[in-house]
C-alpha positions in Angstrom: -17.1 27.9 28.4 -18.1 24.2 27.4 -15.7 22.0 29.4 -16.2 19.0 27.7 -16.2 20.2 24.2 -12.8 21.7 24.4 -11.4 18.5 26.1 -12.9 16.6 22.9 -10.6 19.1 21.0 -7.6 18.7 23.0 -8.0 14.6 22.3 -8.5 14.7 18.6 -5.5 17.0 18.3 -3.0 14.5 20.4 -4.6 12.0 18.4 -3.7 13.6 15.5 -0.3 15.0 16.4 0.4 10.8 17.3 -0.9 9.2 14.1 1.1 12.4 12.1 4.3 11.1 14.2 3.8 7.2 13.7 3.2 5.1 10.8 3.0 6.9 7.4 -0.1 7.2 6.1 -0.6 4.1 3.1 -0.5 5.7 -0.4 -1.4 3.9 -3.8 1.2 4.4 -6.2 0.8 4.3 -10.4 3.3 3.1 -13.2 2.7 3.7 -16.8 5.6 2.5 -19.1 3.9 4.6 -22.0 2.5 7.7 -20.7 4.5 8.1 -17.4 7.2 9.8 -16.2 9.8 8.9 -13.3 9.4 13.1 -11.9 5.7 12.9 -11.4 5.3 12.1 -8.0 3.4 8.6 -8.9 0.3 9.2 -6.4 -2.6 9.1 -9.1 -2.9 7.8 -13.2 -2.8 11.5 -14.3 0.9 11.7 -12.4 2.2 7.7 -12.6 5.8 7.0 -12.9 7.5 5.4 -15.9 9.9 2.7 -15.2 10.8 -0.1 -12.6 13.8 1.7 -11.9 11.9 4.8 -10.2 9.6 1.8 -8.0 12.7 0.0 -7.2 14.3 3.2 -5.4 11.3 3.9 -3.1 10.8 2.6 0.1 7.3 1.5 0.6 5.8 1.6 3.8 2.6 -0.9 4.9 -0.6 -0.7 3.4 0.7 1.1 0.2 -0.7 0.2 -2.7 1.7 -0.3 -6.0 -0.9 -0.3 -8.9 0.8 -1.1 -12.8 -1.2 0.0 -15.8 -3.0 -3.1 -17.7 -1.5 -3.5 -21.2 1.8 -2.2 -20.9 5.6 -3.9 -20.9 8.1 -3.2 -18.3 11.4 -4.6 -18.9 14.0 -5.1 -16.2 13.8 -6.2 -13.2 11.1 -5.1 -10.2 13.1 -4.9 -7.3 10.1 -3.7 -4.3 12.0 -2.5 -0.9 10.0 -2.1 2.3 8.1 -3.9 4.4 4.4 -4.1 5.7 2.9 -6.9 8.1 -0.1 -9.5 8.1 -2.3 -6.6 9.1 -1.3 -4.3 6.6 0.3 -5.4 3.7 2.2 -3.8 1.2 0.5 -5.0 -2.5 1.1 -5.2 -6.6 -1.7 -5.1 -8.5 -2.6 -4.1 -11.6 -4.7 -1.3 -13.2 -6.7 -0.1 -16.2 -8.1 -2.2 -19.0 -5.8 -4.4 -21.5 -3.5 -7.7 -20.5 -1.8 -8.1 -17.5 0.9 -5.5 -17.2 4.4 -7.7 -18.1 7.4 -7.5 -16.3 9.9 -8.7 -18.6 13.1 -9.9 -17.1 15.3 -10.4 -20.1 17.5 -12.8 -18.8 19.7 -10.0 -17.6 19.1 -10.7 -13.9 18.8 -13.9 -11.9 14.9 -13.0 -11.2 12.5 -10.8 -13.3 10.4 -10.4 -9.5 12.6 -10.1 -6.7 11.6 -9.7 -3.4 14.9 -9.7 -0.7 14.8 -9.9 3.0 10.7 -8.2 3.2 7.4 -9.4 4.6 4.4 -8.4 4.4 3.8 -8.7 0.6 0.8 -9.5 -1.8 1.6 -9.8 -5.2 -1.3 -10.1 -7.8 -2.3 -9.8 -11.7 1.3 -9.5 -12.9 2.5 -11.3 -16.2 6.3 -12.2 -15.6 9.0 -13.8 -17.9 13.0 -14.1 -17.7 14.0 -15.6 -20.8 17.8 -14.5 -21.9 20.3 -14.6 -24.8 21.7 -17.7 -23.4 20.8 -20.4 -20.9 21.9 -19.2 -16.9 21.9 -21.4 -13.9 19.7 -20.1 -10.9 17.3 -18.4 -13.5 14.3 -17.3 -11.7 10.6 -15.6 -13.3 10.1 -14.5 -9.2 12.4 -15.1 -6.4 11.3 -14.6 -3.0 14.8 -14.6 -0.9 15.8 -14.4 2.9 19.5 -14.3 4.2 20.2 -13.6 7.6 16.8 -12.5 8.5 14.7 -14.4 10.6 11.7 -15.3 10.2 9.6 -13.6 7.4 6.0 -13.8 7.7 3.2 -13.4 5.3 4.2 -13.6 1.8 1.3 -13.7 -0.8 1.6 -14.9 -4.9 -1.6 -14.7 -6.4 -2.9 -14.7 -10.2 0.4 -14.4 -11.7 1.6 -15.7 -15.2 4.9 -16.7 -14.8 6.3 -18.1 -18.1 9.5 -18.7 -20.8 12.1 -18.6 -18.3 15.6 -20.8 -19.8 16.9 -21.9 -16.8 19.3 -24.5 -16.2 18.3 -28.1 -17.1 20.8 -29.6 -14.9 19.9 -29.5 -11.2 23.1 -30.1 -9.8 24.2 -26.5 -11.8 21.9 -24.7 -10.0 18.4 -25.2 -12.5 15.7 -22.6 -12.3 12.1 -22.2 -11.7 9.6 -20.3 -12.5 8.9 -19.3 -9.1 11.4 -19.7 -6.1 11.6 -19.0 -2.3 14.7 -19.2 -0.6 16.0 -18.9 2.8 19.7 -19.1 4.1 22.5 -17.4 6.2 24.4 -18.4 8.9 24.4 -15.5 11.3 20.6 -15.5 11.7 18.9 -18.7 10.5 16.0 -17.8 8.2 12.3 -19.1 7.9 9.0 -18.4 5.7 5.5 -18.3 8.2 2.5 -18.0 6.3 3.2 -17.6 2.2 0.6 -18.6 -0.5 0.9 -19.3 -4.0 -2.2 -19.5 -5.5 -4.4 -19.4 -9.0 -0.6 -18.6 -10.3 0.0 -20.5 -13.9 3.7 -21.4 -14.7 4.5 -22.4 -18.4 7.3 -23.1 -20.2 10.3 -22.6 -17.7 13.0 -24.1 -17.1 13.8 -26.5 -15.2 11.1 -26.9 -12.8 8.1 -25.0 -11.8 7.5 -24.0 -7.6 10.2 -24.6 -5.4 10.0 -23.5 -1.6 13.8 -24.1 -0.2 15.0 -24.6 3.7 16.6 -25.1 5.8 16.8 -29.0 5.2 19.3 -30.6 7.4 17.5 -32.2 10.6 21.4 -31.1 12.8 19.8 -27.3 11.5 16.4 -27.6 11.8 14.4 -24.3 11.5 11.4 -25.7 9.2 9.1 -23.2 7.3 5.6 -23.1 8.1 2.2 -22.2 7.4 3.2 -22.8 3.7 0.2 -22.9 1.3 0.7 -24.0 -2.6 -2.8 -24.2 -4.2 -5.1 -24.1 -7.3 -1.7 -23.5 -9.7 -1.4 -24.5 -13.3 2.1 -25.6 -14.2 2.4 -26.4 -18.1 5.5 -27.1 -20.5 7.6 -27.5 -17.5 10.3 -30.7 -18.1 11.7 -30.9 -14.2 10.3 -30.8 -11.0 6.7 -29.2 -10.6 5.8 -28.5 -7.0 8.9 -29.2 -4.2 8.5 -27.8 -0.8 11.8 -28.2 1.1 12.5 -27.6 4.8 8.7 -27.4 5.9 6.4 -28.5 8.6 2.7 -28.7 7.9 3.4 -27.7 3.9 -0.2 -27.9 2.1 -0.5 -28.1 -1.8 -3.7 -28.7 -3.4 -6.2 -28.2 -6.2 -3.0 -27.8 -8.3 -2.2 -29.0 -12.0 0.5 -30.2 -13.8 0.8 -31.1 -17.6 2.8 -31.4 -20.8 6.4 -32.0 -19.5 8.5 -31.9 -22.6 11.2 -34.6 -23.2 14.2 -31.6 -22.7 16.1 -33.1 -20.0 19.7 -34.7 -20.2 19.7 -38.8 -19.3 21.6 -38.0 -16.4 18.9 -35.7 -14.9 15.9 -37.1 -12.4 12.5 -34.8 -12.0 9.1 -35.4 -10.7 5.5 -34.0 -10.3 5.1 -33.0 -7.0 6.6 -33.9 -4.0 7.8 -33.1 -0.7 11.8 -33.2 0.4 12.9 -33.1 4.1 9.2 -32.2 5.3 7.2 -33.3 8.6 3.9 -33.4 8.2 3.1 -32.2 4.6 -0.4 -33.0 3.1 -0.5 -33.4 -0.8 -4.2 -33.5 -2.0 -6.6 -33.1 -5.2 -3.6 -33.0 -7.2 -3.7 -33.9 -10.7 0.1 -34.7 -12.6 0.2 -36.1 -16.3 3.1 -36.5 -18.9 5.9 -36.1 -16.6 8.8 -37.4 -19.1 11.8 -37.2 -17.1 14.7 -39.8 -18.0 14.6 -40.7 -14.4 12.4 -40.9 -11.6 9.0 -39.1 -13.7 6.5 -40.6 -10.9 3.2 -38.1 -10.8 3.9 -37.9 -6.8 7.3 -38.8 -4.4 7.3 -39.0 -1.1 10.9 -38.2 -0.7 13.6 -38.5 2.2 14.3 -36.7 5.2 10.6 -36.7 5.5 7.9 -37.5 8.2 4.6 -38.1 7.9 3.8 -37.4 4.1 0.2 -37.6 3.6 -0.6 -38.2 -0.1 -4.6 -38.6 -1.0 -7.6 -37.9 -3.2 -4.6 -37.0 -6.6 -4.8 -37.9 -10.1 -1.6 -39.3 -11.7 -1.9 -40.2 -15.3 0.5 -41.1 -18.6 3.6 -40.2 -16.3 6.4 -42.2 -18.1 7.8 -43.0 -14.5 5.2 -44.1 -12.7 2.5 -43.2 -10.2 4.4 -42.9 -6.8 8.3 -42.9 -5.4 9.0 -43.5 -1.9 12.5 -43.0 -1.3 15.2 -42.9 1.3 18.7 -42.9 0.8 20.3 -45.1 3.3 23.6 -43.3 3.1 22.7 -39.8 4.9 22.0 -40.5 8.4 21.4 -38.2 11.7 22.2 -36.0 12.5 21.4 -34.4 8.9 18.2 -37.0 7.7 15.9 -38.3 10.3 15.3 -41.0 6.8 11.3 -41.5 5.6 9.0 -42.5 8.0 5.4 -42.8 8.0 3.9 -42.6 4.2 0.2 -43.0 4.1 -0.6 -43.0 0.3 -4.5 -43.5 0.2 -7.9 -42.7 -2.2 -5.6 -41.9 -5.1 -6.0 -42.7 -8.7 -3.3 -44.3 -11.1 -4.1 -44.4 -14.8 -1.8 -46.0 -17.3 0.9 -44.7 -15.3 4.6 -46.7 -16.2 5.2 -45.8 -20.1 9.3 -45.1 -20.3 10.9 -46.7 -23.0 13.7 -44.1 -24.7 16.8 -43.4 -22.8 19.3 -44.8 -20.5 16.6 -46.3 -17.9 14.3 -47.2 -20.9 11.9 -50.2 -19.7 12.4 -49.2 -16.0 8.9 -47.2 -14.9 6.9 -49.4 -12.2 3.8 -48.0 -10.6 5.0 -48.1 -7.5 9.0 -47.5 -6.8 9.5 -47.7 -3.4 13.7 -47.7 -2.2 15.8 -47.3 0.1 15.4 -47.9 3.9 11.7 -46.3 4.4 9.8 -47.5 7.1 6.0 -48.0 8.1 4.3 -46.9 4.2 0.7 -47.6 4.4 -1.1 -47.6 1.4 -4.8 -48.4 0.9 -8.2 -47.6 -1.0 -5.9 -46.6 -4.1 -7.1 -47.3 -7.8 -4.0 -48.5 -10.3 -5.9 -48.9 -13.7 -3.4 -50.0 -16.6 -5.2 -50.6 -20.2 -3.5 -52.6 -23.3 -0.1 -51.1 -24.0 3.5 -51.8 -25.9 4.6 -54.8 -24.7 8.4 -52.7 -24.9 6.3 -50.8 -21.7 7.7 -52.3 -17.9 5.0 -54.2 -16.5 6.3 -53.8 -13.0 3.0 -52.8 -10.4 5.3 -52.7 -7.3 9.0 -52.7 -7.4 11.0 -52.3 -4.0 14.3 -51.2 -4.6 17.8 -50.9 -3.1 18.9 -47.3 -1.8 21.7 -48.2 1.1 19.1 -50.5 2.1 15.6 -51.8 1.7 11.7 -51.0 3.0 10.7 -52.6 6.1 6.9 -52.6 7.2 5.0 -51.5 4.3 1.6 -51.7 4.3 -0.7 -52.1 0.9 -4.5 -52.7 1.8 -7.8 -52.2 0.1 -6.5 -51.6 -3.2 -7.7 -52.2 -6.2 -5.2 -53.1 -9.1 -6.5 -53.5 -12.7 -4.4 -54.1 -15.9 -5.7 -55.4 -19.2 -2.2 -56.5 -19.4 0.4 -58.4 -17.1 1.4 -57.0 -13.6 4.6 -58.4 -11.7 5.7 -57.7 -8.2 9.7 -57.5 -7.3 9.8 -57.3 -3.5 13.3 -57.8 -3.3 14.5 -58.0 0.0 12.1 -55.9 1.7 11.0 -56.9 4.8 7.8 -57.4 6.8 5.4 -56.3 3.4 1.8 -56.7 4.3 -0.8 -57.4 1.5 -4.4 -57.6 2.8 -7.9 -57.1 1.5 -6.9 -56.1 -2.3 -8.9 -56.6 -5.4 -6.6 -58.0 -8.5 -8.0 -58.3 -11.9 -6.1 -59.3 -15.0 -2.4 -61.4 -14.6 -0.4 -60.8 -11.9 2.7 -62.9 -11.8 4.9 -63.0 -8.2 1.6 -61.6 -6.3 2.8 -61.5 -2.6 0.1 -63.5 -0.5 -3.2 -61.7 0.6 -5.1 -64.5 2.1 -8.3 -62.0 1.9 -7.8 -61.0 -1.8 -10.3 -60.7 -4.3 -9.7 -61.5 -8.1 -12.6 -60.4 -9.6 -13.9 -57.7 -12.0 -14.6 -54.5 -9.5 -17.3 -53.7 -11.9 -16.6 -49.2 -12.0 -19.7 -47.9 -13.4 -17.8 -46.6 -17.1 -14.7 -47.8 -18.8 -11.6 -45.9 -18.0 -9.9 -44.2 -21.1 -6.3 -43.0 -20.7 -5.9 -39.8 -21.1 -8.9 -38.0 -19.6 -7.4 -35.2 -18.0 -9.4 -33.4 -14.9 -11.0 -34.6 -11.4 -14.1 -34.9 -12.8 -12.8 -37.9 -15.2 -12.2 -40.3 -11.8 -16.3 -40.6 -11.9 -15.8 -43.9 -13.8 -14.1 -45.8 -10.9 -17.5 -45.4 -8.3 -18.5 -48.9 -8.0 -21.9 -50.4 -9.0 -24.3 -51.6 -7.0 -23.1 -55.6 -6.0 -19.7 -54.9 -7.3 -17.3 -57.5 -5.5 -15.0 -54.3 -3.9 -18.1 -53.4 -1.8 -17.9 -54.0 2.1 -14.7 -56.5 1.5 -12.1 -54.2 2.5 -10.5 -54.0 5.9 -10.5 -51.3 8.8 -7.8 -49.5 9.0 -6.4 -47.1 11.8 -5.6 -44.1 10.2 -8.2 -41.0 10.6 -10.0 -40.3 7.6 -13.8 -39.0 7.2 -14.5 -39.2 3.6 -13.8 -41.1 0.2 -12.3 -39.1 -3.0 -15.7 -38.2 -3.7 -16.6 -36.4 -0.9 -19.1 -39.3 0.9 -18.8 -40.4 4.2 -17.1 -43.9 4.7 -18.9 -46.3 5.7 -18.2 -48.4 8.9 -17.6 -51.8 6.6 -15.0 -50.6 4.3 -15.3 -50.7 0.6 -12.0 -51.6 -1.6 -11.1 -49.1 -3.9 -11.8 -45.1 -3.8 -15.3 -45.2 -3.7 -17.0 -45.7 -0.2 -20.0 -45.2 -0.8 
């Protein structure tokens, strides 16, 4: 008898009596809303279920695959139940040839996607739209929800065209989104760890576009983490674009925003992208244009409750508010706000940013709104270009504001600020403002003192045209050789390799976003 061989025989079958009693093997699941049928058993295209009903009443285990037939409509609601893990995720994909299959919400439930209490999910390929009869508060194209859970890890939106979702205009009502995550509950506090949305559009929804929501009171702190927003297109959306809430460590990049429609009441306030009781988010390679919001409208906010918001290397254009918010509101104190601390706003690009003149703040858009009781902003090697415009236009450059208090130690270095126009400055009573080492061409009445200023012409290599949309149109502000910005900025503390093109800096700084 060979020993060994039947020992080899006696492992393989434990083995295989253990991995029969454990995990489920993954299967790939098929839907076909033309040709299937919710008694096939759904486990290949020549047997695929019909509807989202059948899919919403099986428990999916991890690593099964969920695969929707290209060029088909399935209206309703996709509902997915089960769980996988970072290892072995459950996913949503599509299959065969033809447009991405549609899920088509209908307006008859708050979300056309909705994904309650799981993990482990990647979600790919899927065209999604919730538009109903009438307009609904809390209207969702995909909501992503815990309650009571704990934390849920590894959450994954990729390629998806969320779009025509009538949501709520008014934010206070609830809005709606185009694409949502939520957490609450007060039995088990609840958390996201690692989700990405990513090469997702979002057109045409109302009232803003991605909204990640937390846990945002400092007295409850449980922050979401490892959150990833990048490479999205938002388009037609009037409210807020991109607003991670409750996060630590929040990146969102390489994303696009464009072609905010004029829809919202007067009483309403909206803007591009921006963080809201977040430590340590990094907003970067952004670009925001025609935000038309009757309030607020800035490209980018760095918003209260908030620590440590970086904000570099974004394009903010033709936003009727302005290029940047930095805000506090003085009245909520700790325990629940720790207030906004620590802003560093740098190698960014402002162009003709400021236009609001309809509406009940009509005239009121400076480049620069900063309010409210923030402390220690530092912002440096930043590009504000304003060409000839309506005089009806606010030619405000930097307006500190009143919030339940004013800004004390902000920093504005290295800048270069441009207008064909006039510029004014309204410092108010903000305190300990610091002004060093910033180029000023064109008139700029009540210019706070810079004893190393330059007023010159920086001399960018093209002429700026408003309007330009895309990364590749901030080529014009590199600086020609023996341009006046070159080697007269100052050093500044902060850790930073490279300018917005990608070069090295220097060891003598330049002024401007180009230090090359």
């Amino acid at each position: 008898m060979n020993i060994g061989k039947v020992l080899r025989g006696a492992v393989i079958c434990v083995l295989g009596l253990s991995l029969h009693a454990g995990a489920a093997v993954p299967r790939t699941y098929y839907i076909d809303a033309l040709m299937g049928n919710d008694a096939n058993n759904g486990l290949s295209e020549q047997q695929p279920w019909r509807s989202l009903q059948r899919v919403n009443t099986h428990v999916f285990e991890p690593g099964d695959q969920i695969r929707f037939r290209s060029g088909r409509i399935y209206e309703g609601q996709l509902k997915p139940e089960g769980s996988g893990h970072a290892k072995q995720l459950i996913t949503i994909d599509q299959y065969g040839e033809g447009y991405k299959p549609r899920i088509q919400g209908n307006g008859v439930m708050p979300a056309a996607l909705y994904l309650l209490n799981a993990e482990g999910w990647e979600i790919r390929n899927l065209d999604i739209s919730n538009y109903g009869p009438d307009i609904k508060a809390q209207r969702a194209g995909v909501l992503v929800q815990l309650t009571n859970y704990g934390t849920g890890s590894a959450i994954y939106l990729k390629q998806l065209d969320v779009h025509d979702v009538n949501g709520s205009l008014v934010k206070k009502d609830g809005g709606g989104a185009g694409i949502i995550f939520s957490n609450g509950g007060r039995q088990t506090p609840s958390r996201f760890d690692s989700i990405l949305v990513e090469d997702c559009t979002i057109r045409r929804c109302q009232r803003n576009g991605i909204l990640v929501n937390g846990n945002w009171s400092r007295s409850d702190w449980f922050p979401n983490e490892h959150v990833v927003i990048r490479g999205n297109l938002i388009e037609g959306v009037p409210g807020d674009g991109i607003v991670p809430t409750g996060c630590d460590g929040v990146l969102v990049e390489h994303n696009t925003m464009r072609d905010c429609p004029r829809l919202l009441p007067d009483s309403e306030s909206a803007a591009g992208i921006w963080p809201w009781s977040c430590d340590n988010a990094l907003i970067q390679y952004n670009e925001v244009s025609d935000h038309k919001a009757p309030w607020d409208g800035q490209g980018f906010d760095s918003d209260w409750n908030c620590n440590n918001t970086v904000i570099q290397y974004n394009y903010s254009h033709d936003n009727d508010g302005g290029f940047l918010l930095v805000c506090d509101d003085g009245s909520a104190r700790a325990p629940q706000s720790c207030g906004n601390k620590g802003t560093i706003v740098r190698f960014n690009v402002s162009v003709n940013d400021g236009l609001r003149t309809t509406g009940k703040h009509a005239g009121f858009a400076p480049v620069f709104h900063i309010t409210g009781p923030v402390v220690n902003t530092r912002i440096y090697n930043n590009v504000i270009y304003l060409p000839e415009r309506d005089i009806k236009m606010d030619s405000t450059l930097v307006e500190m504001g009143n919030w339940f208090g004013y800004a004390d130690s902000t920093c504005f270095a290295n800048n270069i600020f441009y207008t064909n126009n006039t510029a004014d400055y309204v410092m108010n009573q903000s305190k300990r403002n610091f002004y060093s080492n910033n180029l000023y061409f064109g008139t700029h009445l009540n210019r706070p003192a810079d004893k190393a200023a330059v007023i010159k012409d920086p001399q960018f290599i093209a002429t700026p045209l408003p309007g330009m949309p895309g990364m590749e149109a901030l080529k014009v502000f590199r600086l020609q050789p023996g341009s006046p910005a070159l080697q007269k900025g100052i050093a500044l503390p902060d850790t930073i390799a490279t300018d917005l093109y990608g070069n090295k800096l220097q060891v003598h700084q330049n002024i401007g976003v180009d230090g090359k």
